[in-house]
N, C-alpha and C positions, 0 to 999 in steps of 0.2 A: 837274784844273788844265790849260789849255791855255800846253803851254810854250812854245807861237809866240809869246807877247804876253809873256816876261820881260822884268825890265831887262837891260840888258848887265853882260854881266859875271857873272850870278845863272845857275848850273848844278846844280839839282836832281840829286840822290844821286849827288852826284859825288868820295863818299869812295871810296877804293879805289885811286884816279885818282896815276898816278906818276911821278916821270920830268919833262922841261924840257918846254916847250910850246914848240912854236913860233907865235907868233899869242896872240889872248886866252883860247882856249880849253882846260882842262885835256887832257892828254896820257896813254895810256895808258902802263906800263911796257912799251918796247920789247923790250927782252931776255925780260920773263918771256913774253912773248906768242912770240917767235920761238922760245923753248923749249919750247914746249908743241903745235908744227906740225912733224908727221909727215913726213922727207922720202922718199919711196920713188923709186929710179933705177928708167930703161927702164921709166917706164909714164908714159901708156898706149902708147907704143913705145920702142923701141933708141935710147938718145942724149939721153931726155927727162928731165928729175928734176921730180918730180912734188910741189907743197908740200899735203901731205892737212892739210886742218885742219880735219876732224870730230874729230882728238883734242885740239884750241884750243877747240870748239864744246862738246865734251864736260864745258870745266873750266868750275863757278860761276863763280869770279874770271874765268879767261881770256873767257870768252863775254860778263859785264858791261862787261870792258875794252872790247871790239872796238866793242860796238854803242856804249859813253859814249866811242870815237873817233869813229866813223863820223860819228854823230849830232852832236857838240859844236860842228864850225864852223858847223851852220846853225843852232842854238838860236832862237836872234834873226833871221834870214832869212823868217821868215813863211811857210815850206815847207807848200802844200795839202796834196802828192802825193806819195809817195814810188812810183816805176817800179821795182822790180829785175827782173832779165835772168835767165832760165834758166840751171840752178836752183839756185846758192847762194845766186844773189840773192835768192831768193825768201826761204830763211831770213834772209839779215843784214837785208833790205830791211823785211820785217816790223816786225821787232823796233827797226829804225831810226824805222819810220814812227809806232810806239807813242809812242818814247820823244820824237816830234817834236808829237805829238799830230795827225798827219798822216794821210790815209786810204793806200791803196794799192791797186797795180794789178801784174799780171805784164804780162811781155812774155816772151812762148815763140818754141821753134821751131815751123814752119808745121806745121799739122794740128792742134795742140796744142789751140788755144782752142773753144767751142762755139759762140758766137756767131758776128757779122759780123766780120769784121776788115778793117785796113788792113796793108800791108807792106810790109817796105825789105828787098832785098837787098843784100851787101855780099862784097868778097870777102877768098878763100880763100888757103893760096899757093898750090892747083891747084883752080881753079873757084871758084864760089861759093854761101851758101847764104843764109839768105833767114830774117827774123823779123819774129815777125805780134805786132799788139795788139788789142783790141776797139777798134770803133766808137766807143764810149763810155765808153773807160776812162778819158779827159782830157777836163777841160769845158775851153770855151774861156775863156784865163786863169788859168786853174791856177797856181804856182808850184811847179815840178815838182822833185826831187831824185833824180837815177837812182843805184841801186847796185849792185854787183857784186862778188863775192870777188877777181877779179883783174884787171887790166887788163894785155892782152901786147901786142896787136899796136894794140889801139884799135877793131877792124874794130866787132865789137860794139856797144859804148860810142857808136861814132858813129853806126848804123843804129838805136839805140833814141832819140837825143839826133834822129834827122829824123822819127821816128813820135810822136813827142808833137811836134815845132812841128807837123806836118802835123795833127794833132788841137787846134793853138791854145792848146797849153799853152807855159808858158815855164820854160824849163831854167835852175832858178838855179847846180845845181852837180851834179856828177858823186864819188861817192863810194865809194873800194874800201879793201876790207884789204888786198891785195897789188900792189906793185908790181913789173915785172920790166922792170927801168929796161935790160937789151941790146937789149929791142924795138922802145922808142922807142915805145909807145904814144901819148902826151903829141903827138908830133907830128902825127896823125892828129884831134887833138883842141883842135885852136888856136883860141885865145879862148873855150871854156870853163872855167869855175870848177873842177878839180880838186884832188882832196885823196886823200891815202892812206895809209897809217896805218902801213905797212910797206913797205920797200922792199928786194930782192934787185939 
């Protein structure tokens, strides 16, 4: 079945699905999900609290929720492409792009990829670093969905949202399970379509 061409409103296996929506789209249960991400302090340094949620990835239920969020506001968006970002992305991004009936592409750090690539550096808060995609990973016109397990600062999020227009893809929306709303991501990301399933 290609779930880009649903009617609205129509969300295949989306039992499970808990909790108030906001928007048309069903809502995962927020609580069970925040319960089931590991927080470990001072990693990966002094001062940092770190949300691990390969033990959220690990649960059936929690890992169907995430990706029937992630995925639920584009249903009906007509999403070619799904981009995720090195490399949680790569897991939620997949499994978003399945369940969009969508193809997909990575976007690494530099060295990473084999073929040619194109690249946007962006910065750090001391310096900056730099992520590559293939030549070819965006046709021109796509409608592209980028995703990500967090969104902090934005820096990311906006160096992969310039390597797909630069490849003539069009960014219908940017999609993470975490947010960490003291960073202020969101503002580095003005007038894109954002969504996020969790927010700290």
């Amino acid at each position: 079945m290609d779930n880009r061409h649903l009617e609205p409103g129509v969300y295949p296996r989306d039992e499970g699905l808990q909790g108030v929506g906001v928007g048309p789209h069903p809502q995962p249960n927020v609580d069970l999900l925040k319960a089931k991400i590991r927080h470990i302090p001072d990693f990966p340094k002094p001062g940092i609290l770190f949300y691990d949620i390969t033990t959220l990835l690990r649960d059936r239920e929690g890992f169907k929720q995430v990706v029937e969020g992630l995925a639920g506001p584009y249903i009906n968006k007509l999403v070619d492409l799904v981009v995720g970002i090195e490399s949680r992305g790569f897991i939620l991004g997949g499994a978003v792009a399945d369940r969009l009936g969508a193809g997909f592409s990575p976007v690494r750090k530099q060295g990473k990829l084999p073929s040619r690539t194109i690249r946007e550096t962006y910065d750090l808060e001391y310096g900056i670093d730099c992520l590559e995609i293939h030549d070819d990973a965006v046709q021109r016109g796509e409608r592209v969905l980028i995703v990500d397990d967090v969104i902090a600062t934005g820096g990311t999020a906006k160096a992969t949202a310039a390597l797909v227009r630069t490849l003539g893809g069009e960014v219908v929306g940017m999609a993470f399970l975490i947010e960490l709303l003291a960073l202020n991501g969101r503002a580095k990301l003005e007038g894109e379509d954002v969504y996020t399933v969790l927010q700290y």
